[in-house]
MITOR-754971 format. One record per atom (N, C-alpha, C): y, z, x. Coordinates in steps of 0.1 Angstrom, whole numbers, plus 5000, padded with zeros to 4 digits. Atoms other than C-alpha are relative to their C-alpha. Last residue first. Layout:
YZX...
# end
This chain:
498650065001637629810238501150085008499549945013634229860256501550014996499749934999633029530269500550084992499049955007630229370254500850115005499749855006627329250278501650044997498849915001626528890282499950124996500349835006623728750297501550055000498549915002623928370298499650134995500149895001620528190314501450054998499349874996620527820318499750114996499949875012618727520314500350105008499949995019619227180325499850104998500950055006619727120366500450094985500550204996623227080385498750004994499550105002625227430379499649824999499850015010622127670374501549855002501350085018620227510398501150014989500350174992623027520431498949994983498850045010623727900412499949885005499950025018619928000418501749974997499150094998619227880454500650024985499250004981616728140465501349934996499749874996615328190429501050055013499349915007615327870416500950115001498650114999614027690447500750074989499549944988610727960446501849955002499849845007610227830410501150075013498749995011610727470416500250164997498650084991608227460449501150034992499849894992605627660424501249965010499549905006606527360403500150105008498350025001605927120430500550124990499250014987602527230440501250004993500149845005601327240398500950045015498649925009602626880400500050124998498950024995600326800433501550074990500049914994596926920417501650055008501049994992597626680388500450145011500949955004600026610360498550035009501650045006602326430378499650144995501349904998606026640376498749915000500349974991608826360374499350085009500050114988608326220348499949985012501650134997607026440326500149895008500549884993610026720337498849895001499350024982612526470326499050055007500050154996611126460290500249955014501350055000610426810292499749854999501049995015613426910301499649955000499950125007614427030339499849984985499250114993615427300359499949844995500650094996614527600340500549865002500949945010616027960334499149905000500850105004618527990362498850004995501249994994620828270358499549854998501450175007623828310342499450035014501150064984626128620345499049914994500450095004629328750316499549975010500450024988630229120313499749855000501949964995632029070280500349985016501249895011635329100260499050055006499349885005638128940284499150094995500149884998635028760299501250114997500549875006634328560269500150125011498949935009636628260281499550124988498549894998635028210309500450054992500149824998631828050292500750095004499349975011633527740286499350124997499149955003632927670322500950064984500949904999629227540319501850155001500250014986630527260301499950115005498750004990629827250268499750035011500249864990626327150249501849985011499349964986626026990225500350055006500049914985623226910201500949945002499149994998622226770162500250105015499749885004618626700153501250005008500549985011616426420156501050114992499949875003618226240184499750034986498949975011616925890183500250155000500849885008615625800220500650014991500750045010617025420232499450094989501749985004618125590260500249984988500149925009621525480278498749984997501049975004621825450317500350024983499549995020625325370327498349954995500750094998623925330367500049924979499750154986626425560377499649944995498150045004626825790339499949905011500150085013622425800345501649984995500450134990623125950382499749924986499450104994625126190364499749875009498650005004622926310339501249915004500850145008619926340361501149904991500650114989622326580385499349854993501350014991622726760354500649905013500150094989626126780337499650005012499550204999625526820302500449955013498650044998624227200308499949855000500450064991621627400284501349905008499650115003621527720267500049905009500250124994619327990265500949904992500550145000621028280256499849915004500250114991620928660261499949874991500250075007623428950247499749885007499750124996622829240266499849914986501650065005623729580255500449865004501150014987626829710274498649964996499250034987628729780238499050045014499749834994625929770210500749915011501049964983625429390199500550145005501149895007626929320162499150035011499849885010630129180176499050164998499849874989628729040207500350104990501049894995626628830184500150095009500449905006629728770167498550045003499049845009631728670190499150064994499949934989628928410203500850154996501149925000628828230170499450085009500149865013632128210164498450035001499749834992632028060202500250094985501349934993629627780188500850105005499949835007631927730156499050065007498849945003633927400169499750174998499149944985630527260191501550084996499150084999628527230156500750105014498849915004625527490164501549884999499950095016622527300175501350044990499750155001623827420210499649924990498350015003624127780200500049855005498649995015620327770191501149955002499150135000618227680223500049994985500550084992617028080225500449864994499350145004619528300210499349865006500250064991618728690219500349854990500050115012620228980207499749905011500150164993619829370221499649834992500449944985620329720213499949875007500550104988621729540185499750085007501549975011623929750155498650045012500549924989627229760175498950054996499550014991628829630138499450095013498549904997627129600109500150015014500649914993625029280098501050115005499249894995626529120072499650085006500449915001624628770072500650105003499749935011626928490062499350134997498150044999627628320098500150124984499649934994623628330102501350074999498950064994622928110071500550145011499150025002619728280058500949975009499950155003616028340058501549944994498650045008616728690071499949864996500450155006613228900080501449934990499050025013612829230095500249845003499050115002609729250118500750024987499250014992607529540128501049895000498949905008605829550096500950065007500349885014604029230101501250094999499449815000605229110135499450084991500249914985602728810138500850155002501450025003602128700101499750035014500649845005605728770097498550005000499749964986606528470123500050154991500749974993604828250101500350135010501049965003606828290070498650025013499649835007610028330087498649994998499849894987609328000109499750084993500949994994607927830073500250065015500649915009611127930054498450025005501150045006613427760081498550114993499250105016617227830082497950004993500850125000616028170106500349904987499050075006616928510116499549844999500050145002614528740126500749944991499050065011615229110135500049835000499650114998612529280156500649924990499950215012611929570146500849925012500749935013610929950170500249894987499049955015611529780201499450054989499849854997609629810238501150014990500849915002607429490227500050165005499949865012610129300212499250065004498649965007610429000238500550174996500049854993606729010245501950075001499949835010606528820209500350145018498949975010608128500227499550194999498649934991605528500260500750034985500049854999603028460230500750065006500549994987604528090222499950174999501250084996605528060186499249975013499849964985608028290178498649925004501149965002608028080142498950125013501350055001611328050148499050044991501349954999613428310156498849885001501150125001616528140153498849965005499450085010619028440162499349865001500550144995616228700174500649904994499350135006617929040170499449855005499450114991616429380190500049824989499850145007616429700171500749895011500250035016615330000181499649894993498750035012615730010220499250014985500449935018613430010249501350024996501249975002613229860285499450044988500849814996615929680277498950035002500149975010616229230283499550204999498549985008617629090310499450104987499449934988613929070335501550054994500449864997612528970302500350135009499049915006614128640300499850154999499050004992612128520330501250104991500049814997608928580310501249995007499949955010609828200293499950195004499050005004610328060325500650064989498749924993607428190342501349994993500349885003605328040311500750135008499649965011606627740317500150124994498850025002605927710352501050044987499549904999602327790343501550025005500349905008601327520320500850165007498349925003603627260339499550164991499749944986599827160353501650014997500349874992598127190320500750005010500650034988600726940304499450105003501349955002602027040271499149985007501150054987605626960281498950124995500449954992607727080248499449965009498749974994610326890224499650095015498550104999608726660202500450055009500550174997605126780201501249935008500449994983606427150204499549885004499049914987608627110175499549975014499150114997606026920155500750025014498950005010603727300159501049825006498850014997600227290177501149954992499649874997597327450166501549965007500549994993595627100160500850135009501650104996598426990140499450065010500649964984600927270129498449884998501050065007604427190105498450045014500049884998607727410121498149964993499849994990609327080124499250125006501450044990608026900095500050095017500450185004610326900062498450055010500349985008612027290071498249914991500849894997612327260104499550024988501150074988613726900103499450114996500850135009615626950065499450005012500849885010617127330079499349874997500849944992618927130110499150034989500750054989620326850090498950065009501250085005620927040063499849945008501249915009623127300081498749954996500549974983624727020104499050094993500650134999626026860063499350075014501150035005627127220059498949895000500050065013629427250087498650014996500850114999628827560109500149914988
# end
């Protein structure tokens, strides 16, 4: 990861991103739907990773932990013996020991330069990390969480895909947004995942079909948008490679083959 992407990322999180008005963090101002009626949608989405994740293990790896700031996050870890946090920002780390305590190890450091040893991981997870990740050193950063991931352990991440449905009908009508990206993102095309199955098992899933800017628009906030969601869930499930290729967020579980 260049350095100048380093500060970039570590100066939001660091500055204001991880900051809490009214119990709620910048982050989630900027970046989450806080609607009561997406309230439970969300919350499926976030237990969804759990269905990938062991029943028990040691040590399970959180690359940009956060502040784990939603409670779904801590159920993550709750059949490990530590949870390993990784993290640029000093206020994630600091809050997110004020929830593990003495079940949490704690790395306030450049991921790329922590020597973790090799087939460590019972399991590693990456939630919308590898796309802040310059796009030249996002498969070094895949490698090596297969590296340090026990062989057949899963390694999960949310990432998200550039070519939505919403996406393309915005390339027809050459839609641009006026929005100022705060923070550095790309995301490759859903095929630049092949090229880990020499190494790994490699399966996606669908994890949620819109972002939260997209999602406010087209979800009302009333008795009707709680309807549609339950509609978006069930549609997930039945139709799940029609989502993962054409709506926004994905599910990659990779497991490390053995050499």
């Amino acid at each position: 990861m260049s350095k100048n992407l380093i500060k970039e990322v570590s100066k939001f999180y660091n500055k204001s991103g991880w900051k809490i008005k009214n119990n709620i963090t910048t982050d989630a101002n900027l970046f989450e739907d806080l609607r009561e009626n997406s309230e439970n949608y969300i919350k499926h989405c976030r237990l969804r990773i759990n269905k990938y994740i062991p029943k028990k293990g040691k040590d399970i790896l959180d690359f940009a932990s956060g502040p784990i700031q939603y409670k779904e996050y801590l159920s993550y870890s709750k059949n490990f013996k530590f949870r390993h946090c990784v993290d640029f920002s000093k206020d994630a780390i600091r809050l997110a020991k004020k929830k593990l305590k003495s079940s949490g190890k704690y790395y306030h450091k450049n991921f790329f330069k922590i020597k973790f040893k090799k087939n460590f991981f019972d399991c590693s997870i990456s939630l919308h990390t590898i796309y802040h990740i310059h796009k030249n050193d996002q498969k070094k950063a895949i490698i090596k969480l297969l590296d340090i991931t026990k062989i057949n352990s899963p390694v999960i991440v949310v990432y998200s895909n550039p070519d939505t449905l919403i996406n393309k009908f915005k390339n027809i009508i050459r839609y641009q947004s006026n929005k100022k990206q705060k923070i550095y993102f790309f995301c490759h095309s859903i095929d630049w995942w092949q090229q880990f199955e020499d190494i790994a098992d490699v399966k996606l899933y669908p994890w949620r079909s819109f972002s939260s800017q997209h999602q406010k628009i087209i979800f009302p906030n009333n008795v009707l948008g709680r309807f549609m969601f339950r509609v978006i869930i069930y549609c997930e499930e039945k139709f799940s490679k029609f989502f993962i290729n054409n709506f926004q967020y994905y599910l990659i579980v990779l497991k490390k083959k053995s050499s």
